[in-house]
C-alpha positions as CSV (number, residue, x, y, z in Angstrom):
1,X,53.1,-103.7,114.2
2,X,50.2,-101.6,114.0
3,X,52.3,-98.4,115.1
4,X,54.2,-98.9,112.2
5,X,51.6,-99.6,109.7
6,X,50.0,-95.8,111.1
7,X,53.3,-94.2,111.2
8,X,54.3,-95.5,107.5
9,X,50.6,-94.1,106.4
10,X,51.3,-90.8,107.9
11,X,54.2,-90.2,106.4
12,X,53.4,-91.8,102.6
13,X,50.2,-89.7,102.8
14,X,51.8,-86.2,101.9
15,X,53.7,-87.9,99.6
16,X,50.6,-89.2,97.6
17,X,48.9,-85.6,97.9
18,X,51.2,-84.0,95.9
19,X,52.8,-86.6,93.6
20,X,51.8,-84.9,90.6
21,X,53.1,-80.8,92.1
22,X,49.2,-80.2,92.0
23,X,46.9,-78.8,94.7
24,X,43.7,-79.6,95.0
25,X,41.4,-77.1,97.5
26,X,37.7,-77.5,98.0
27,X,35.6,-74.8,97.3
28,X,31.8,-76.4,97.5
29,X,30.1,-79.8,98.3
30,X,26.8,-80.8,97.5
31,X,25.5,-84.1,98.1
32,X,23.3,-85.9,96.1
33,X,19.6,-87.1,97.8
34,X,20.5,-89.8,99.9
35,X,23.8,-88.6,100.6
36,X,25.6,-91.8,98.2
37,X,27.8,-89.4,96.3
38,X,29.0,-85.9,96.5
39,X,29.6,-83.3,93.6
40,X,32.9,-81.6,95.0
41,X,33.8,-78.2,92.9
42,X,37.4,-77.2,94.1
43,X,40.6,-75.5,92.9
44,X,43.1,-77.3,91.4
45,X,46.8,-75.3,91.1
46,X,49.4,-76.7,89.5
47,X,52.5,-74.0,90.1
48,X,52.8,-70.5,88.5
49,X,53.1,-71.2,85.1
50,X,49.7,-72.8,84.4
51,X,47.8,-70.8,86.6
52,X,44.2,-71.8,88.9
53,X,41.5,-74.4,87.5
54,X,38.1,-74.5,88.3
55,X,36.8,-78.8,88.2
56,X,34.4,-80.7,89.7
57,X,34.4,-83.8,90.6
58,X,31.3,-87.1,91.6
59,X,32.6,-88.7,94.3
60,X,31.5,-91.6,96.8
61,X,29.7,-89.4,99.2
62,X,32.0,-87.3,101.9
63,X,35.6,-88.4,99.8
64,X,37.8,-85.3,98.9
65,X,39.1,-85.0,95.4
66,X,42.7,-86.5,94.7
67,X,43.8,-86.1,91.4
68,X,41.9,-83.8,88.6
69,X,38.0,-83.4,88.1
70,X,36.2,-86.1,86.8
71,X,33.5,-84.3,85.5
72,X,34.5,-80.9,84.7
73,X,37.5,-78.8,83.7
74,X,37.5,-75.1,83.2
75,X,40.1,-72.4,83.5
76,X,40.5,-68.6,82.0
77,X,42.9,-69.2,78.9
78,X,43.0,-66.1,77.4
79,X,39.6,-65.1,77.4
80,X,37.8,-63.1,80.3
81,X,35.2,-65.6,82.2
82,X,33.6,-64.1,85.0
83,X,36.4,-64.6,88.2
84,X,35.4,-66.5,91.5
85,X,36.8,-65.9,94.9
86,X,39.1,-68.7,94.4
87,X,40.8,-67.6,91.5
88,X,39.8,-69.8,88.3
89,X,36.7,-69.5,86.5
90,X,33.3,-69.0,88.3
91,X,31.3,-72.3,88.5
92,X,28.5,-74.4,90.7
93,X,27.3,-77.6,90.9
94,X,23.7,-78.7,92.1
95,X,21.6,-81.8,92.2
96,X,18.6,-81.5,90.4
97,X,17.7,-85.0,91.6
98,X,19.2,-88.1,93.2
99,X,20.9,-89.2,89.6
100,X,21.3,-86.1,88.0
101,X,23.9,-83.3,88.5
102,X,23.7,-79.6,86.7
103,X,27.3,-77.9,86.2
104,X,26.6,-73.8,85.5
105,X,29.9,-71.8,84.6
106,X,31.4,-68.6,83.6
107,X,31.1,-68.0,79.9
108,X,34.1,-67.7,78.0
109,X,35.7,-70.6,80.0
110,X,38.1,-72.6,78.9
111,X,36.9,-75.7,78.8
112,X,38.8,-79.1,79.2
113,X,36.8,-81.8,80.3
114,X,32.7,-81.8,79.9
115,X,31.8,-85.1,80.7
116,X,27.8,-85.7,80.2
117,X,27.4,-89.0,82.4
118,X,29.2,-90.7,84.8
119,X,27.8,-94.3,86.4
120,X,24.4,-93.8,87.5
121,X,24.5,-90.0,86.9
122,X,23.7,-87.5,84.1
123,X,25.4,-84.0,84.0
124,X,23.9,-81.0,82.3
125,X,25.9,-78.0,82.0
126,X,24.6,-74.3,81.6
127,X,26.5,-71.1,80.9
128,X,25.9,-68.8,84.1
129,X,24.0,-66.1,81.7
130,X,21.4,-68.6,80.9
């Protein structure tokens, strides 16, 4: 019984992961003092025609990203934000204390998603030429 229960896990597992045709690849972690939650800042590609995201994610400390960010959302659009070495939009998360996160990215992002508080956390955001 418990062989199959492991077998039908790792098989379903690849099939969760990319259930949506999106790819999710982490760039930088930082955890928070204490080590409860993590601020994840990965990739997110979703095929050629809508090109590499930069997000960010609060997560229960260690846990990878599954879907899209819950905290940020940034790619190029048409404008020119300063390029990373993953391929969206620059960006970097840091704790500035245990409940409060700062998000700095590339001006002339394209923003989606700029969520200022998630439970038991404040975010802050700052243009990287600030």
């Amino acid at each position: 019984m418990f062989h199959r229960f492991v077998m039908t896990t790792v098989l379903l597992a690849p099939l969760e992961a990319c259930s949506d045709g999106c790819r999710n690849e982490i760039v930088a972690r930082a955890d928070a003092p204490g080590g409860a939650l993590s601020a994840v800042l990965f990739r997110r590609d979703c095929g050629a025609t809508t090109g590499l995201s930069t997000q960010v994610s609060i997560l229960p400390g260690g846990e990878a990203p599954a879907g899209r960010g819950n905290v940020f959302i940034a790619d190029s659009g048409h404008g020119t934000p300063r390029r990373s070495g993953w391929g969206g939009p620059w960006a970097q998360a840091r704790w500035l204390g245990a409940g409060h996160l700062e998000v700095r990215y590339a001006p002339g992002s394209r923003i989606f998603l700029k969520r200022e508080a998630v439970p038991g956390v404040r975010i802050s955001y700052r243009p990287a030429n600030e």
